[in-house]
VEXLO-696392 format. One line per 4 residues: their letters; for each residue x, y, z negated of N, C-alpha, C. Coordinates in steps of 0.02 Angstrom, whole numbers. Atoms other than C-alpha are relative to their C-alpha. Layout:
! residues N
A> X Y Z X Y Z X Y Z  ...
***
This chain:
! residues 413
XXXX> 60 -38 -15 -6992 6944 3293 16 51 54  -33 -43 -76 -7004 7041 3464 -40 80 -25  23 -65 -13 -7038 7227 3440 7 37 68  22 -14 -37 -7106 7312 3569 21 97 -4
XXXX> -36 -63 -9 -7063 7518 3622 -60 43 -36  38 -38 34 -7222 7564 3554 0 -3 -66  26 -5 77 -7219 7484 3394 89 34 -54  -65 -4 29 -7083 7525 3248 19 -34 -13
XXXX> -37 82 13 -6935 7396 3210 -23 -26 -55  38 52 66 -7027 7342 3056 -62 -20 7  42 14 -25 -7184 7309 3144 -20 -81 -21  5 81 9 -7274 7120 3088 44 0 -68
XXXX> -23 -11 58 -7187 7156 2929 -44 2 -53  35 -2 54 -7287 7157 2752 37 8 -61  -32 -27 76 -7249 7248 2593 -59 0 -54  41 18 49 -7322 7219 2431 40 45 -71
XXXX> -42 -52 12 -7270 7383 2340 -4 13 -81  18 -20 61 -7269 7387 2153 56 62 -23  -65 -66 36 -7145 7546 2136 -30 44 -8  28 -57 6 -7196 7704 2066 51 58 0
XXXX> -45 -59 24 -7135 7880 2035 35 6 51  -24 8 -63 -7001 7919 2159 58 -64 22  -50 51 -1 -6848 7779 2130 -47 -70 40  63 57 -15 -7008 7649 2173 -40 4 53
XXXX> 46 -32 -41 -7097 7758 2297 43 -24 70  -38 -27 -80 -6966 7794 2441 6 -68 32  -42 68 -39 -6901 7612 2502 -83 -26 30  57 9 -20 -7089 7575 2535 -14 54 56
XXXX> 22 -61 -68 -7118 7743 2614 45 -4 54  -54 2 -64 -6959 7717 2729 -10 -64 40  27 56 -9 -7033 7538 2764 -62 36 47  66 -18 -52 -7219 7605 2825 52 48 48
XXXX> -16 -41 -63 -7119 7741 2930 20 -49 51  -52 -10 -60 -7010 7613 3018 -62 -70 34  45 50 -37 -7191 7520 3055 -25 -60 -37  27 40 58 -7216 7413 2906 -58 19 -27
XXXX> 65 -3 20 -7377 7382 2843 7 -27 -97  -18 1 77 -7369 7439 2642 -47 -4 -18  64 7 65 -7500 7382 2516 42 40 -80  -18 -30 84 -7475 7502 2353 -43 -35 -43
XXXX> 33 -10 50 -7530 7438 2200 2 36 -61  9 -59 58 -7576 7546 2078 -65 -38 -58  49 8 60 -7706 7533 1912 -9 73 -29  14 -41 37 -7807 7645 1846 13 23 -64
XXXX> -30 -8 83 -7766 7615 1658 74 28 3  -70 -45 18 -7585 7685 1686 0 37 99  -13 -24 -65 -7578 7795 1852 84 2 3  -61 -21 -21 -7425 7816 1933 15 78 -23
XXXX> -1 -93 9 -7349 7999 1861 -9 36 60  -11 -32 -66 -7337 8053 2036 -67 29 2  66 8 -1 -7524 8046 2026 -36 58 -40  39 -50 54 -7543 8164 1881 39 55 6
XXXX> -59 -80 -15 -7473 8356 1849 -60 29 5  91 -50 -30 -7587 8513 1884 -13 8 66  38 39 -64 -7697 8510 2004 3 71 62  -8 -41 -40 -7675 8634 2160 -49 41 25
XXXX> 57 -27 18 -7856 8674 2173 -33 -14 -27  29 22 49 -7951 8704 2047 35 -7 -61  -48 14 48 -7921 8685 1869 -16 -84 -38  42 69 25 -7974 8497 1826 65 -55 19
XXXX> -49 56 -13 -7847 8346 1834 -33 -41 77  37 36 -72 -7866 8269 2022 46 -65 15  -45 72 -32 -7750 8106 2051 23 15 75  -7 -12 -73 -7767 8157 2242 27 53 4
XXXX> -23 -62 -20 -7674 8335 2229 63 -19 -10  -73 -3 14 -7490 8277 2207 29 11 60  -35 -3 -71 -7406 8357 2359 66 -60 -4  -59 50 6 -7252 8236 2301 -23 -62 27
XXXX> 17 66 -22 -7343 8090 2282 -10 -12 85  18 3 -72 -7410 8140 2452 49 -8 52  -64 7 -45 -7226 8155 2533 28 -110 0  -35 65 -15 -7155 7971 2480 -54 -43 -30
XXXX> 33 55 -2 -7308 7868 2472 -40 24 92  35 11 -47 -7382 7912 2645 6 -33 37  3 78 -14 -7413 7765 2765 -20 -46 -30  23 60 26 -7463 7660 2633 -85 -12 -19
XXXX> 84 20 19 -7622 7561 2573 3 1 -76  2 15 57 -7689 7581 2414 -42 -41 -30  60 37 43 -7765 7442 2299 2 -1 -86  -1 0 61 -7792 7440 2128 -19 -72 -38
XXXX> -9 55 36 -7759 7321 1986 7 -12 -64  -11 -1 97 -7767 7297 1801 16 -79 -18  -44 50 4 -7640 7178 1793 8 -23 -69  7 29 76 -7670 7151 1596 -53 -48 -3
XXXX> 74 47 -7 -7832 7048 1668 48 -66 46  -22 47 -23 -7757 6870 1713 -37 -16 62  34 -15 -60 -7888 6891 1873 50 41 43  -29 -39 -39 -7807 7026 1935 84 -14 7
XXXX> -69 45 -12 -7639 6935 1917 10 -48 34  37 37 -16 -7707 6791 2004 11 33 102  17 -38 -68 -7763 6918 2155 74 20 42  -60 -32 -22 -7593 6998 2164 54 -70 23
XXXX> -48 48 -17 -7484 6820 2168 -39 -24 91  42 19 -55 -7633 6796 2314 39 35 48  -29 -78 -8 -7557 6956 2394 58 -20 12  -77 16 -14 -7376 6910 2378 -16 -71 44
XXXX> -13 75 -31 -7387 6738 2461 -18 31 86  14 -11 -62 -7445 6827 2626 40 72 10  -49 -74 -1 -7308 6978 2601 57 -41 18  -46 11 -10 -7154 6966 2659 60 19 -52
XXXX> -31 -29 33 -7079 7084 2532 -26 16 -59  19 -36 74 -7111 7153 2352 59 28 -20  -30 -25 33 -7055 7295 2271 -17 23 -60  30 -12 62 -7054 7340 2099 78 33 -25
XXXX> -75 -26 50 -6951 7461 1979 -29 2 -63  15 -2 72 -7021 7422 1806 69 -12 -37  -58 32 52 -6923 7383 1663 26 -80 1  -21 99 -19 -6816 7208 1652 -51 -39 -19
XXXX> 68 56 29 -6946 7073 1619 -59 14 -4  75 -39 -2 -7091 7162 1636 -42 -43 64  37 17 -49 -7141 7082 1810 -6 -68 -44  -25 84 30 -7086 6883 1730 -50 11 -54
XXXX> 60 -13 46 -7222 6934 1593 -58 6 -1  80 -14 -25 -7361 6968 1679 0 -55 42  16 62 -44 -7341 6824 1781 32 15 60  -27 -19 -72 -7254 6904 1937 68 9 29
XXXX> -51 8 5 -7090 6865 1910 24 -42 77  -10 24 -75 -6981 6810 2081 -20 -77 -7  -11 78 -26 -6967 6627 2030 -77 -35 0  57 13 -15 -7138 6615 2025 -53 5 65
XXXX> 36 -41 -94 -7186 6737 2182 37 -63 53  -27 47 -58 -7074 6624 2285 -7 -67 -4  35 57 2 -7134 6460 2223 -51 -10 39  54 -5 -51 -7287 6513 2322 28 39 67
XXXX> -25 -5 -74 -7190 6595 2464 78 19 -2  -52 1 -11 -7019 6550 2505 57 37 22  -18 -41 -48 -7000 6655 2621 11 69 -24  2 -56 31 -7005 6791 2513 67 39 -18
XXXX> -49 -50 18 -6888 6939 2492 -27 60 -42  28 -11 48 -6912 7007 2319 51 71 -26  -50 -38 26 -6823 7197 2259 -8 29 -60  24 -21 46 -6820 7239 2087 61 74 -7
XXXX> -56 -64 4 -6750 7424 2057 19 25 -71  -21 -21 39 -6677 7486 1906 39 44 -61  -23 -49 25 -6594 7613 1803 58 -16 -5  -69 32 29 -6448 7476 1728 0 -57 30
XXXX> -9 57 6 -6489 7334 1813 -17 -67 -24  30 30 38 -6560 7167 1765 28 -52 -65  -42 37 53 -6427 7102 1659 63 51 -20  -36 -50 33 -6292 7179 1550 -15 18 -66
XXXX> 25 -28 57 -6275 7262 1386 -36 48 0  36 -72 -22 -6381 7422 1458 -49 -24 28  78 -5 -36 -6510 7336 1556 -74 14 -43  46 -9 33 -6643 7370 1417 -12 69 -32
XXXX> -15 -62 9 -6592 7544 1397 -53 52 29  29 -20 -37 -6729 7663 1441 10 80 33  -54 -36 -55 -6665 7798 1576 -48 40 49  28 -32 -53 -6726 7926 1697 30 15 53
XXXX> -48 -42 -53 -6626 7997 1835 49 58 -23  -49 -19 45 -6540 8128 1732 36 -37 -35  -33 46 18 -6500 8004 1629 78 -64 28  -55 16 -34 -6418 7922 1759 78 19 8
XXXX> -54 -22 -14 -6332 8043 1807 79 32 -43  -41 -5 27 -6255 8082 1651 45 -73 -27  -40 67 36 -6199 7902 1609 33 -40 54  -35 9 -75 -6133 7881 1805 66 32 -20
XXXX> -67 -58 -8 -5996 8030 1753 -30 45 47  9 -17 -49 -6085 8096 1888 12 107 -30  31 -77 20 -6165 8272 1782 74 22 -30  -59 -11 32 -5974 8265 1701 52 39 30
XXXX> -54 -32 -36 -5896 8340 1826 -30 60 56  12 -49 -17 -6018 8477 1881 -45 50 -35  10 -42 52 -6031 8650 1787 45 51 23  -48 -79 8 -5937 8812 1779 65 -11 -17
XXXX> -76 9 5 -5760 8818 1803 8 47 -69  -16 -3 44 -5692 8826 1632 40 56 -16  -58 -41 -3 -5594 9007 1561 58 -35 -26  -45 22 8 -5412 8969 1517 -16 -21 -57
XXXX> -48 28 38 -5369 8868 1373 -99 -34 -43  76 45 11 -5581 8785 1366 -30 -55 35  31 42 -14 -5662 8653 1401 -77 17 35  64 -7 -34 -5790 8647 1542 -70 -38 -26
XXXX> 79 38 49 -5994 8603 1471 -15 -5 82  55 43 -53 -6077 8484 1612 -48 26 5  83 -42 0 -6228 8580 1676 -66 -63 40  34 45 -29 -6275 8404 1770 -26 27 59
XXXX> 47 -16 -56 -6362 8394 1935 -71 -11 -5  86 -26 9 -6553 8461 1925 -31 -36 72  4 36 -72 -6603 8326 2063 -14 -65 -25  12 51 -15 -6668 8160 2072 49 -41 41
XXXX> -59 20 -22 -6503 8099 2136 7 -60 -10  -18 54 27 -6496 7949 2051 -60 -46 49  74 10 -19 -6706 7897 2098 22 -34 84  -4 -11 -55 -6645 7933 2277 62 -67 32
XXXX> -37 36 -12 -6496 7856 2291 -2 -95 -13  16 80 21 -6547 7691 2198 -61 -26 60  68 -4 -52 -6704 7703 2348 46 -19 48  -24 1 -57 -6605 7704 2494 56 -62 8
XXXX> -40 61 21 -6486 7563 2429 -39 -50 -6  56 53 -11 -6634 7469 2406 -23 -31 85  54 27 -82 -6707 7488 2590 57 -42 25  -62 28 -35 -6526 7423 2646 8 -57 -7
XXXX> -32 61 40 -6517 7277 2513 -83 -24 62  68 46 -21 -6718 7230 2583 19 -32 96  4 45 -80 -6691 7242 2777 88 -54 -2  -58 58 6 -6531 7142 2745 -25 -49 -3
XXXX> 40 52 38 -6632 7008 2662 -22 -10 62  57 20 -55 -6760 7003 2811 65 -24 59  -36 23 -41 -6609 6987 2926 13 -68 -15  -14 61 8 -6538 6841 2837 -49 -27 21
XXXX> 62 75 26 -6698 6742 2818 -13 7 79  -7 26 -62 -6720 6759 3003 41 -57 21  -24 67 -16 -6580 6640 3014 -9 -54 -33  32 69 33 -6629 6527 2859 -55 -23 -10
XXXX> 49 25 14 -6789 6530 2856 -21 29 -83  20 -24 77 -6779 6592 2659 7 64 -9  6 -62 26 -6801 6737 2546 50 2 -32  -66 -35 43 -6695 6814 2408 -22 31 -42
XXXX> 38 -43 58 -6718 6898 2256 87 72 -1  -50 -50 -11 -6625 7085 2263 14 31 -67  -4 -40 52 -6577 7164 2098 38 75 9  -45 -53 -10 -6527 7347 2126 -7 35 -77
XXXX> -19 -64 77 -6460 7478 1980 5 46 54  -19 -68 -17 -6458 7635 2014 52 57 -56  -79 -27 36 -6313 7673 1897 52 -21 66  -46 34 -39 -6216 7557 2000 -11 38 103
XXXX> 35 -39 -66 -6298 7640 2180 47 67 -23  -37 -62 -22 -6238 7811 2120 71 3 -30  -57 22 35 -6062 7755 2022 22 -4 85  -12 17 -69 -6037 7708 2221 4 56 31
XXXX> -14 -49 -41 -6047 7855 2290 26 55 -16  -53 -41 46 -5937 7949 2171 81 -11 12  -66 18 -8 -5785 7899 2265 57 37 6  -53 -29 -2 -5678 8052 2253 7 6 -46
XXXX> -26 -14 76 -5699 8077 2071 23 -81 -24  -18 93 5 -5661 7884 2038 68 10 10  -72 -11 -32 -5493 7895 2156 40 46 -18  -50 -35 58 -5436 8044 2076 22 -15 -74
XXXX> -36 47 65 -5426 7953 1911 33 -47 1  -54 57 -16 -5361 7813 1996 71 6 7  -84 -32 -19 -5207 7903 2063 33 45 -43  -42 -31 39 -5176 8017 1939 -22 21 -60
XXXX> 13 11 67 -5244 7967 1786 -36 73 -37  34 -51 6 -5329 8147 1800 -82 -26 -21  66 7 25 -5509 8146 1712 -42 68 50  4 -43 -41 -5598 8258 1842 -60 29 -51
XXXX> 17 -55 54 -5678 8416 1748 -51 31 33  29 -33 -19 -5819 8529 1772 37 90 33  -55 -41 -30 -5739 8653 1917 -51 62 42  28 -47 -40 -5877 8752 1984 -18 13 92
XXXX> -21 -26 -67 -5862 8817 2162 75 -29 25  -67 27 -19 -5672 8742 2156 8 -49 46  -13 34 -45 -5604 8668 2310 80 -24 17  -86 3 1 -5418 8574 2290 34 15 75
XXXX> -29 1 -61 -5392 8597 2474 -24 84 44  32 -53 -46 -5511 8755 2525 -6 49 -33  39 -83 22 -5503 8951 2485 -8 35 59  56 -4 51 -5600 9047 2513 -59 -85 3
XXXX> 53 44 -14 -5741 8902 2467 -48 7 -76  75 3 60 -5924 8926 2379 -38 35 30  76 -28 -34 -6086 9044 2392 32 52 -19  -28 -77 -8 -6062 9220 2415 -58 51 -11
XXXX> 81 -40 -1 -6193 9357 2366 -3 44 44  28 -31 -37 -6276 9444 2496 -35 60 11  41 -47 -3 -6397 9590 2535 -63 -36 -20  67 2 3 -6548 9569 2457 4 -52 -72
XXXX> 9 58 49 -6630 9456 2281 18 -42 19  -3 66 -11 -6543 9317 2264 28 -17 43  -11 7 -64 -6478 9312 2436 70 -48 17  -85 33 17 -6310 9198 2467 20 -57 77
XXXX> -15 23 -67 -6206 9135 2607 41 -64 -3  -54 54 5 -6092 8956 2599 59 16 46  -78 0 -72 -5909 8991 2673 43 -49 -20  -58 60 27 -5774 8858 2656 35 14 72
XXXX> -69 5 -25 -5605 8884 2745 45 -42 -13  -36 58 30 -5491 8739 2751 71 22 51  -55 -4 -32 -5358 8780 2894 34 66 21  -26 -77 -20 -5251 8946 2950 -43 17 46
XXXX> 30 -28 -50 -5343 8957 3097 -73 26 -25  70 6 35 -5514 8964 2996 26 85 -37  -24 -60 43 -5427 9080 2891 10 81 35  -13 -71 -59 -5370 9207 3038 -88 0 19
XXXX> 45 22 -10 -5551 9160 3093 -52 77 -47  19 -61 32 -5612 9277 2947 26 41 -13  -28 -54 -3 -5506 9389 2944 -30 37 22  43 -57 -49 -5558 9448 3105 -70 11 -13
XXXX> 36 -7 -11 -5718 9427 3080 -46 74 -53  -26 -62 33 -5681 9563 2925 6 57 13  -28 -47 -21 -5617 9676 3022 65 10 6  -62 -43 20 -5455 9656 2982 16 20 -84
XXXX> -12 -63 73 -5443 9727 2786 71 9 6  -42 -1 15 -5304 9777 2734 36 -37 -68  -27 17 54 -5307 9688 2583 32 -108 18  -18 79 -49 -5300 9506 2702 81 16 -5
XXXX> -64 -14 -13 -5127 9553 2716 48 -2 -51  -34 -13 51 -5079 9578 2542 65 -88 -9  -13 49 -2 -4949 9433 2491 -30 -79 -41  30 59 46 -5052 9335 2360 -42 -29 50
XXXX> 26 21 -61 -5168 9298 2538 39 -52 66  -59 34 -62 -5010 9248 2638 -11 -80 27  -17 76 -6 -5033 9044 2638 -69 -22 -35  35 24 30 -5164 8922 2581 11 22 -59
XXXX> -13 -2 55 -5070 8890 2442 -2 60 -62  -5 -76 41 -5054 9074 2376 -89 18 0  72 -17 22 -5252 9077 2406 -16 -34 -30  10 42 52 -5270 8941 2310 8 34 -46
XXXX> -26 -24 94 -5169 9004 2161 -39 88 -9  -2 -62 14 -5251 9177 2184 -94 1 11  34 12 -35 -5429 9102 2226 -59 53 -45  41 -18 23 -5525 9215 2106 -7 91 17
XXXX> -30 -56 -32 -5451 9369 2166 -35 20 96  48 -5 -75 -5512 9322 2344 -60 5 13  67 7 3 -5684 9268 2288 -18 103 11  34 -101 12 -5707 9450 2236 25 47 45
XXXX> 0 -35 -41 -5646 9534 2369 -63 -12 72  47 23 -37 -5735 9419 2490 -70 16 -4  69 -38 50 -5893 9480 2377 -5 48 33  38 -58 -17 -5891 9637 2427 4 9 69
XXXX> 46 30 -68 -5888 9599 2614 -68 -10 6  64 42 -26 -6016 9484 2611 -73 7 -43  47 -53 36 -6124 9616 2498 -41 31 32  18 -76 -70 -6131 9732 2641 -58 -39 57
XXXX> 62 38 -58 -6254 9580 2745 -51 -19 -24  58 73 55 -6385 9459 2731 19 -54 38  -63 61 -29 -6321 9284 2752 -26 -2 67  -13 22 -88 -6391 9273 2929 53 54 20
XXXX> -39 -64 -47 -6283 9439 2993 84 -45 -32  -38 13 12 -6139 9374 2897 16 -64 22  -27 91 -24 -6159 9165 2940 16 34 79  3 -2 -66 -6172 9234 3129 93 55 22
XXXX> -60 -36 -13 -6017 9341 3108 56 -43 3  -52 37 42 -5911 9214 3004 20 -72 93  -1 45 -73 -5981 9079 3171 33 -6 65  -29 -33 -45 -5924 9154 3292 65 21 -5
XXXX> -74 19 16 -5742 9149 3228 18 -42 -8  -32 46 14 -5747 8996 3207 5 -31 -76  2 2 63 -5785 8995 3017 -72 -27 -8  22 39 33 -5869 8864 2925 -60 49 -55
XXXX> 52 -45 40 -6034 8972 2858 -64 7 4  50 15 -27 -6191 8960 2845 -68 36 -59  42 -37 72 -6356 9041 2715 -26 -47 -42  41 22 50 -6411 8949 2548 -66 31 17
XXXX> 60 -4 -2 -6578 8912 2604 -39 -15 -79  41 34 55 -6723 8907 2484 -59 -50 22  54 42 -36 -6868 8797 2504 -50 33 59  55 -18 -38 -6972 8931 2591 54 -5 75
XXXX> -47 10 -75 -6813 8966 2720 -4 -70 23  -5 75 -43 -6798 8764 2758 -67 -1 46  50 23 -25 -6970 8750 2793 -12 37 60  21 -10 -45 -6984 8881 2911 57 11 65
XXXX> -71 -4 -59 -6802 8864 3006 -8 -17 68  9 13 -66 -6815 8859 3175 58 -66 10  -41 72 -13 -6672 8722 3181 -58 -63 -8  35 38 43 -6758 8620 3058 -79 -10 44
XXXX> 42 13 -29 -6918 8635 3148 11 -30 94  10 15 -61 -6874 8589 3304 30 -66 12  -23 60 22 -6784 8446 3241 -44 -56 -39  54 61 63 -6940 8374 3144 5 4 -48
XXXX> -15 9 62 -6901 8399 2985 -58 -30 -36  40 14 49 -7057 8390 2925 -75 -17 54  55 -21 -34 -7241 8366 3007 -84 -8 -44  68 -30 32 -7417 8435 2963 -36 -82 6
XXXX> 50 50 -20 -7525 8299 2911 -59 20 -49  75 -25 54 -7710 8302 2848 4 -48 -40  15 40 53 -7752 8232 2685 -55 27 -25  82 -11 31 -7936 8234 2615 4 51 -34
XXXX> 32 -44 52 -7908 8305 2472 33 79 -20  -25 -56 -7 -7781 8460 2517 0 -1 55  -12 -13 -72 -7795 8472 2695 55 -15 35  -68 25 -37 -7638 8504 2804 46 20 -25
XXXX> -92 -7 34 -7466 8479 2713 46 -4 32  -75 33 -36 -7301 8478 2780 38 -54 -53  -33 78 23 -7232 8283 2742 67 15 33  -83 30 -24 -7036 8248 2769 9 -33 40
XXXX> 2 37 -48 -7013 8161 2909 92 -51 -39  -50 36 10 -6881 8018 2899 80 33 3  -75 -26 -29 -6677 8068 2915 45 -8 74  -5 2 -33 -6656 7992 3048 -57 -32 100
XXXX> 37 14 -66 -6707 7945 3244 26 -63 22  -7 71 -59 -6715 7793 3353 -35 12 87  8 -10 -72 -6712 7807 3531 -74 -40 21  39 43 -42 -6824 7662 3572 -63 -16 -60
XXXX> 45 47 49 -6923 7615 3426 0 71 -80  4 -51 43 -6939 7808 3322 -48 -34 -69  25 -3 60 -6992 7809 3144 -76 55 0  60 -60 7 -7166 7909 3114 -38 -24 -55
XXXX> 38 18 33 -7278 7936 2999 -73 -21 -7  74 28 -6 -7432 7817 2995 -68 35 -22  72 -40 40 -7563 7907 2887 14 36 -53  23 -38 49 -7615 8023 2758 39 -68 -69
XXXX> -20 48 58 -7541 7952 2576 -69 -34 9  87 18 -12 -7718 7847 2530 -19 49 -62  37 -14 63 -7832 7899 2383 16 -70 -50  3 53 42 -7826 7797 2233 -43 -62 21
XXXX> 43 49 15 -7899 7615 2248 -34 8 96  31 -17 -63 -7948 7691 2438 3 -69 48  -4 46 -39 -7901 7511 2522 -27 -74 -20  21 86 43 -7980 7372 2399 -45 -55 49
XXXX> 33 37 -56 -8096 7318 2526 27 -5 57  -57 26 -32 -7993 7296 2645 52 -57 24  -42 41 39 -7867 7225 2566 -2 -75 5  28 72 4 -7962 7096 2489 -50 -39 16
XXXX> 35 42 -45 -8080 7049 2592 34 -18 76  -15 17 -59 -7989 7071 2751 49 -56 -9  -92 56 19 -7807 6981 2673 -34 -48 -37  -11 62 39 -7884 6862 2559 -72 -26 11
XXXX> 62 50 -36 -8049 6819 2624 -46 28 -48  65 -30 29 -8159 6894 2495 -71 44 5  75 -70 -23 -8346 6974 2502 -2 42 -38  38 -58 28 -8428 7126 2450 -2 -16 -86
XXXX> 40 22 66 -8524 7037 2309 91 -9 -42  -28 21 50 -8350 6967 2233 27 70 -16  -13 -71 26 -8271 7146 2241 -20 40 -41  41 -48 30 -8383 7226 2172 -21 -28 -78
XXXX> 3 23 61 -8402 7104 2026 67 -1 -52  -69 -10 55 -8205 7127 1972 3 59 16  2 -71 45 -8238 7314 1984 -23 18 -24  45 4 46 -8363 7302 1884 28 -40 -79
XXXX> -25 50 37 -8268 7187 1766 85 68 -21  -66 -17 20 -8105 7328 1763 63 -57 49  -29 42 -18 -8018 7194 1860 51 14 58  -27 -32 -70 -7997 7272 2044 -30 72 -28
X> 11 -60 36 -7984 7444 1935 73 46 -9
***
């Protein structure tokens, strides 16, 4: 397929999007950015959670106020489906046979039950490249296990090894990572496994059926705690701020609520680096400071001196001091700082788009750029059910009258 400078490299592409929530959401949304044309389905009888929560104005439940939903479903089309109606099962296999792709993160067997199982979708199109996403996976003693993203992350090892460095002679408690880490990571492993797929089948002509875990997705990217058990039979522990190679290294408190700066020092020169940028103390000099190694073994000692430095600023006066030596430093932003960073903004991070039913939001823009063929964002998320006509009259040939008789029926609902 020839893409062109205007369009994006997924351009002539078709997605057929059954993922919800965010693990289900993103690989679709990174799809419409890179020019793919996404059909969401959704149903009224179970909304997507993304969909629900309180409502931003007003006090009344709205489906259309989820700034989330609004970040990783925008670009797409929405149709609706009450896939418990053998009609509307019917409509959707209609749907897949003129898609190129389907995604779905239900539970194992859940699609194969309703009728929408791969070996069926690809009986009617061959060509098909099919991704099912998952928590454990579609086989195993865990694939039936039901799991969230925390979850993940505690049964990865992942949450096992971050928490508060432990006092002497205790055992560190896992505080886990407060993050969608797992969701995310199992997403982005997905988009990789799909345009893979589309590559192949360019040369065969066929599809593929993709099974991703997202245990297995973030177990993968845990490769220093892994390798340290590998080599030295060490069980890696909840360590805090601890860095086996870097003191000083962590967040530093600042001038002002809350306020905090990231420094990490790894080499002498880094190290002279802050010194100067200190002033000099006199306590830099002492001998427990002398060598990495002695800041290492003395690293709690430094924290707290370093403290009351970096007391006396606010992390910009202090990142701009630390910079300018040559030191690795920078301010724990919060969400309001990201959003309004002049880096960050001038880099895209994010861009204003209108949506009906909250006006203008700032959406995420993709991570990365393409010279010739940029990623952007197509449209507003939709409204619920906002594309049925469309859809199915434009994609499958249907009129008014039949529409309107399977939403009338709960059908296209």
């Amino acid at each position: 397929m020839t893409v062109n400078a205007q369009q994006g490299p997924l351009s002539g592409y078709r997605v057929l999007d059954f993922g919800w929530v965010l693990a289900g959401a993103v690989p679709g949304m990174i799809l419409a950015d890179m020019g793919a044309e996404v059909i969401k389905v959704e149903t009224r009888q179970r909304m997507d959670y993304m969909r629900l929560g309180r409502p931003i104005i007003g006090d009344q439940p709205d489906p259309e106020q989820n700034p989330m939903f609004h970040n990783v479903n925008r670009g797409k089309r929405s149709i609706t489906l009450n896939t418990t109606q053998p009609e509307a099962v019917e409509l959707a296999r209609g749907l897949a046979a003129k898609c190129d792709v389907v995604i779905e993160n239900f539970s194992p067997g859940v699609m194969e039950r309703i009728g929408l199982g791969y070996e069926m979708l690809s009986g009617d199109n061959p060509r098909l490249v099919m991704a099912s996403i998952t928590s454990n996976g579609q086989t195993g003693p865990l694939r039936d296990l039901r799991a969230y993203a925390p979850s993940i992350g505690a049964l990865s090892g992942l949450d096992s090894t971050m928490g508060y460095e432990p006092a002497e002679g205790e055992t560190g408690r896992p505080l886990g990572l407060k993050h969608a880490y797992a969701d995310l990571c199992g997403a982005l492993h997905a988009v990789f496994a799909i345009t893979s797929a589309l590559h192949q089948r360019r040369r065969t002509g066929r599809g593929q059926y993709i099974d991703v875990s997202m245990l297995r997705a973030t177990v993968a990217t845990m490769g220093t705690g892994l390798m340290e058990y590998e080599f030295t039979g060490r069980v890696p522990q909840p360590r805090g701020n601890y860095d086996p190679v870097m003191a000083p290294y962590g967040n530093y408190p600042c001038q002002g609520e809350d306020q905090w700066v990231s420094i990490a020092v790894r080499t002498e020169a880094e190290w002279q680096g802050l010194v100067r940028a200190m002033g000099n103390p006199a306590w830099a000099d002492e001998p427990i400071f002398a060598s990495r190694y002695a800041r290492l073994n003395h690293r709690r000692e430094l924290d707290a001196r370093l403290s009351e430095w970096t007391r006396e600023r606010t992390p910009w006066e202090a990142t701009e001091l630390l910079q300018n030596h040559g030191v690795a430093a920078f301010p724990v932003l919060d969400a309001e700082g990201r959003l309004f960073d002049p880096h960050f903004q001038e880099r895209g991070l994010y861009s204003d788009i209108e949506h009906p039913a909250l006006g203008t939001e700032p959406i995420f823009n993709l991570m990365w750029q393409l010279s010739r063929t940029p990623p952007r964002i197509q449209r507003h998320a939709p409204l619920l059910g906002e594309h049925n006509r469309e859809v199915f009259c434009g994609l499958l040939g249907m009129d008014d009258a039949e529409v309107s008789r399977l939403e009338e029926e709960q059908v296209i609902w």
